[in-house]
C-alpha positions in Angstrom: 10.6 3.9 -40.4 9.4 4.2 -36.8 7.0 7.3 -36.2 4.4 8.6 -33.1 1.7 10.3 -32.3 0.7 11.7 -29.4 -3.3 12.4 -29.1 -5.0 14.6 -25.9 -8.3 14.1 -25.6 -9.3 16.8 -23.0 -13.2 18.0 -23.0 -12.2 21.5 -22.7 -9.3 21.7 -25.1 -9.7 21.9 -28.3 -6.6 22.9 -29.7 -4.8 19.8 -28.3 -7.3 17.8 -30.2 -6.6 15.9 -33.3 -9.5 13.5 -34.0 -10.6 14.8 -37.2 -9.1 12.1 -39.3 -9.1 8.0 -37.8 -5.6 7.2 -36.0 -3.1 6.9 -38.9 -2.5 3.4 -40.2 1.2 2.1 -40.7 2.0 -0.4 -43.7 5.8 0.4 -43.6 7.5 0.5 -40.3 6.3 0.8 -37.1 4.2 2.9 -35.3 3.3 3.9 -31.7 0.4 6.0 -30.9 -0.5 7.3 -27.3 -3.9 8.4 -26.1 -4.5 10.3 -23.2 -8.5 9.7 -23.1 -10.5 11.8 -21.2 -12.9 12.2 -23.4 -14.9 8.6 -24.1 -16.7 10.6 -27.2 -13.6 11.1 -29.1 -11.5 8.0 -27.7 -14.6 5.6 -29.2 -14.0 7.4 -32.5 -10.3 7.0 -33.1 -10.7 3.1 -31.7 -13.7 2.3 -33.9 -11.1 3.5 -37.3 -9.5 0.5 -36.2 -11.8 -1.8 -35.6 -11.7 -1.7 -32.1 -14.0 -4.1 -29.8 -16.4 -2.2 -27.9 -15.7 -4.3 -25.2 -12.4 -3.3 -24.9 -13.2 0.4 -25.5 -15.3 -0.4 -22.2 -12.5 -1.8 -20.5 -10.1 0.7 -21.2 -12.4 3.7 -20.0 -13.0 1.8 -16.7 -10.4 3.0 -14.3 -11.3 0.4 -11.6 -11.6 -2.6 -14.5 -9.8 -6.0 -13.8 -6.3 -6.2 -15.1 -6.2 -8.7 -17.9 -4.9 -10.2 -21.8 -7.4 -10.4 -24.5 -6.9 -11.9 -27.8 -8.9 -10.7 -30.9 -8.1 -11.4 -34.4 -6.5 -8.2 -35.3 -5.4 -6.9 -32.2 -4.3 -7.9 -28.4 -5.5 -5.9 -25.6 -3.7 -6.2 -22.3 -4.0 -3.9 -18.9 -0.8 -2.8 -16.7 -1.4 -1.6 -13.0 0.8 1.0 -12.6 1.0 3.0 -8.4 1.5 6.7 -7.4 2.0 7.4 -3.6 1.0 11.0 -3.4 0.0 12.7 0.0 0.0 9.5 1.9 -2.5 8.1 -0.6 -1.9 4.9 -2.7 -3.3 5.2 -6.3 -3.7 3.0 -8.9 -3.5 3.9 -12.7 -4.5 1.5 -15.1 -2.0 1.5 -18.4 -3.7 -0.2 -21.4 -2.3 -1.2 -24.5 -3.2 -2.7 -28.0 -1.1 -4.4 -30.1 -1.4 -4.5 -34.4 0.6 -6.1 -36.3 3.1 -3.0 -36.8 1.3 -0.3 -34.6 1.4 0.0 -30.8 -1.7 1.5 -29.5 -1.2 3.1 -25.6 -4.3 4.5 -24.2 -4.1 6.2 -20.8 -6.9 8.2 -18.8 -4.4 11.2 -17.3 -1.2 12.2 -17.3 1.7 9.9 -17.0 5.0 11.0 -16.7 6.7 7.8 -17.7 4.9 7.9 -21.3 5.3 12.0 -21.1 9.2 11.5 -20.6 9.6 8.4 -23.4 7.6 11.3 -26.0 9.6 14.6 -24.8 13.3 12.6 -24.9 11.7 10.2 -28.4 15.4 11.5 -30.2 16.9 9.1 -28.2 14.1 6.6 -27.6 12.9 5.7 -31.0 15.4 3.4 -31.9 13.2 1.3 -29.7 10.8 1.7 -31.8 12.6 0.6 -34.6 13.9 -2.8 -32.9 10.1 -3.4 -32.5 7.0 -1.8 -30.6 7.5 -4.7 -27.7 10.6 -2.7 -26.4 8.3 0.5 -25.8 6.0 -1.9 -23.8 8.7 -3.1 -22.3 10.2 0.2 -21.5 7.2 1.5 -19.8 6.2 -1.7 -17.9 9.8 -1.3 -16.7 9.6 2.0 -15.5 6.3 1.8 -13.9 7.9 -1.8 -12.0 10.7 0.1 -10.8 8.4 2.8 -9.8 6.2 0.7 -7.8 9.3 -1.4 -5.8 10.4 2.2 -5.2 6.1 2.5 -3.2 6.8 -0.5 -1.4 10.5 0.2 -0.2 9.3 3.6 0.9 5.9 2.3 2.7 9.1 -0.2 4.2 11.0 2.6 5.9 7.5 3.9 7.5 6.7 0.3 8.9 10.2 0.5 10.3 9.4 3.7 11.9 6.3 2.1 13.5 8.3 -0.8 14.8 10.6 1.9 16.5 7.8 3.7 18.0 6.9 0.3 20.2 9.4 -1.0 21.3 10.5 2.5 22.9 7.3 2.7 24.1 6.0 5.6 22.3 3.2 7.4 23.9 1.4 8.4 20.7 1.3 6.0 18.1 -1.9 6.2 15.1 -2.8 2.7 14.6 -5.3 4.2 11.9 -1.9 5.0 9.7 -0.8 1.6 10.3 -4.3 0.0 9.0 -4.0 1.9 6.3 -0.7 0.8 5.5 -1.6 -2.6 5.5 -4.6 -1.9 3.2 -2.2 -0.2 0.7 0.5 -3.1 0.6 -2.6 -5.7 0.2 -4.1 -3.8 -2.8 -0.5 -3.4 -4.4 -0.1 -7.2 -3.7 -3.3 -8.3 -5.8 -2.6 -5.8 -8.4 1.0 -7.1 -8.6 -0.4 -10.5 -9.1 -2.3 -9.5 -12.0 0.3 -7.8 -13.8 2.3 -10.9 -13.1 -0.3 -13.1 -15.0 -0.8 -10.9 -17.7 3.4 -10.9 -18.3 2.8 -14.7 -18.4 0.2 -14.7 -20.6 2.4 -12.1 -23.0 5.3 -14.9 -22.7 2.6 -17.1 -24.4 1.7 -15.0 -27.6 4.8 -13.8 -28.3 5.2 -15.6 -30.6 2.9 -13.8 -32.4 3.7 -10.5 -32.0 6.6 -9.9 -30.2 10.1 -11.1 -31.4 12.2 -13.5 -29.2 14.9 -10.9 -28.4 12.3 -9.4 -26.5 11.6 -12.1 -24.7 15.0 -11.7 -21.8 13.2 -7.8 -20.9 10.1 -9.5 -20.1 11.5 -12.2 -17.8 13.5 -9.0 -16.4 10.1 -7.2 -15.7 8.4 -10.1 -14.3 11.6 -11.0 -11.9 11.1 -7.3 -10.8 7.4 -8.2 -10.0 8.2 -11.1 -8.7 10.8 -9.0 -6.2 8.0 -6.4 -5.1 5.4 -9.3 -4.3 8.2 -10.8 -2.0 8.9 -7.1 0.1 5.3 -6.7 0.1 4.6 -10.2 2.0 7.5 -9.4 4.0 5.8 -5.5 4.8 2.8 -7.3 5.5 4.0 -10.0 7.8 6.1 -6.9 9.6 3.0 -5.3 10.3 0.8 -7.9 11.7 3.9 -8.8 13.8 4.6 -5.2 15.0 1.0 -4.8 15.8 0.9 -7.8 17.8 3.7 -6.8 19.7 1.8 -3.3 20.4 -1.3 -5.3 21.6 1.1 -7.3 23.7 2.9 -4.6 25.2 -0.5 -2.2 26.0 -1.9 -5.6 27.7 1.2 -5.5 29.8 1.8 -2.0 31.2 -2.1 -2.1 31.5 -2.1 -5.2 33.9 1.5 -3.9 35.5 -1.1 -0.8 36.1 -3.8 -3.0 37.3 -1.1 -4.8 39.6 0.0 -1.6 41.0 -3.5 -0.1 42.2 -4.5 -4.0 43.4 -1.6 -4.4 45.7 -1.9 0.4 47.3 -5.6 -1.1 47.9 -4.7 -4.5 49.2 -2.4 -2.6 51.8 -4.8 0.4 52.6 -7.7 -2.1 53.2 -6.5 -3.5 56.8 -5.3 0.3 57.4 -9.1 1.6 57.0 -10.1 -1.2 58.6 -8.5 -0.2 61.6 -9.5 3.5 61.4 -13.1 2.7 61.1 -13.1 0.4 63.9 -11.9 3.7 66.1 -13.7 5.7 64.3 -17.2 4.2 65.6 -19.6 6.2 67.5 -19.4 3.8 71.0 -18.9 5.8 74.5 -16.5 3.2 75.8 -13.5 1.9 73.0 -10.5 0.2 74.4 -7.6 3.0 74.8 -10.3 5.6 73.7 -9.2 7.5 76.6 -5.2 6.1 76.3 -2.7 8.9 76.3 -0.7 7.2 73.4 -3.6 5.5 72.0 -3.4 7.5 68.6 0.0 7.0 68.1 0.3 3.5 68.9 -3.2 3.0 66.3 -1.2 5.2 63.7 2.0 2.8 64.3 -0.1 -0.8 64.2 -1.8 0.5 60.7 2.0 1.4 59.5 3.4 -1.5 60.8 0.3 -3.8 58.9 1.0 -1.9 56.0 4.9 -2.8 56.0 4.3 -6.6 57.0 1.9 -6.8 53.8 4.5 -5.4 51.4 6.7 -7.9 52.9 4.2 -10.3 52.7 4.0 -9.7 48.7 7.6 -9.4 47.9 8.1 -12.7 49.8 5.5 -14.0 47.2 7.3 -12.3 44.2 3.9 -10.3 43.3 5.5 -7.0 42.5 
């Protein structure tokens, strides 16, 4: 008979709270019991009924800890990196399970909606349970892989965005979102790898603990990881190319800019060089007292001005 159990362990909540007796034990059937541990009091209580390491209690209430597979004689304790984009923040949430003989132990530190959806709709998903407690992993690892290509298709479309922005020469673009785009993608990438070693250490024990008709769902999850890691590289080598080409193009319309104000001052030079030589403070100056001597000066400074743009389109400088 397959049966849960669904334990909140809030600091501030007692009624949710059902600790008062060690996590039940299953001798018939099989069992899956989910944790949402806020509390490391209470969660070291229920875990310790079942002979649970103290290292791994340690592990589990580290939300930053190192994604892994553990073997213990009565018990396997594996990590899952699970992602949530929420208000242009990446987060990471760590899923943890441990796995009895009969009995599925999922341990969580906050809310998760794909566990919170598998217990509100469990009329229709405990005949998973009954196949074998390897098709509830399986079901949430699924989700959460789905989930995550979901992250990095989205964070895809807003790289695309950024490519558009260059090459029509945007005026505004914030490299700061970019960076942290990249950051997000390489964080995803290493947790991605992880998950994908712990999925090939579970291919190794199972053996052990899971059944081989299980064995097809986890190729299927680790072909989905294997699918994110691929867009991510791909994300990744988008952005380094699209900011390369951003680099590229400022260089350009800054030197085109540079070319511009080099040639106006190359032309104005001999111009003020003429108008200071008349403007000197000498009694006697050649056509000084010439009745067309100003116009014919204004018409030799135009007339240098013209040869010199000649001059540089002949040269192909502009």
């Amino acid at each position: 008979m397959a049966s849960i159990f669904n334990y909140i362990l809030t600091p501030n909540s007692k009624e949710e709270i059902v600790c008062d007796k060690p996590l039940p034990t299953s001798k018939q059937g099989k069992q899956w019991i989910h944790i949402t541990a806020e509390n490391e009091e209470q969660l070291t209580f229920l875990l310790q009924k079942h002979n649970v390491h103290p290292l791994t209690i340690e592990d589990i209430l580290n939300p930053n800890g190192r994604i892994k597979l553990e073997k213990f004689p009565n018990y396997i304790f594996f990590t899952f990196k699970g992602y949530q984009f929420d208000k242009n923040q990446l987060l990471s949430r760590n899923f943890n399970f441990i796995l009895t003989t009969n009995q599925i132990i999922s341990i969580t530190l906050d809310y998760r909606e794909t566990i919170a959806d598998l217990i509100e709709q469990w009329k229709i998903h405990n005949k998973l349970l009954a196949r074998g407690y390897e098709f509830i992993v399986h079901k949430i690892l699924d989700v959460e892989t789905d989930h995550t290509l979901a992250i990095a298709q989205k964070l895809e479309e807003r790289i695309e965005h950024f490519e558009n922005q260059i090459f029509n020469h945007a005026n505004r673009l914030d490299i700061t979102n970019v960076y942290n785009l990249r950051g997000y993608l390489q964080n995803m990438k290493k947790g991605i790898n992880q998950n994908k070693e712990v999925l090939e250490d579970v291919e190794k024990i199972k053996s052990s603990f899971f059944s081989d008709d299980a064995d097809a769902f986890f190729r299927d999850v680790r072909d989905h990881s294997i699918r994110i890691l691929e867009l991510v590289d791909s994300n990744i080598e988008s952005i380094s190319s699209a900011l390369e080409a951003h680099v590229a193009l400022s260089s350009r319309k800054t030197n085109e800019i540079m070319k511009i104000l080099t040639i106006m001052t190359a032309i104005m030079l001999p111009m003020s060089l003429i108008a200071g030589i008349f403007g000197m403070n000498f009694k006697h100056i050649p056509t000084l007292d010439w009745e067309y001597g100003y116009h014919f000066t204004l018409g030799v400074m135009f007339a240098t001005g013209v040869i010199m743009m000649l001059y540089f389109r002949l040269k192909r400088w502009f």
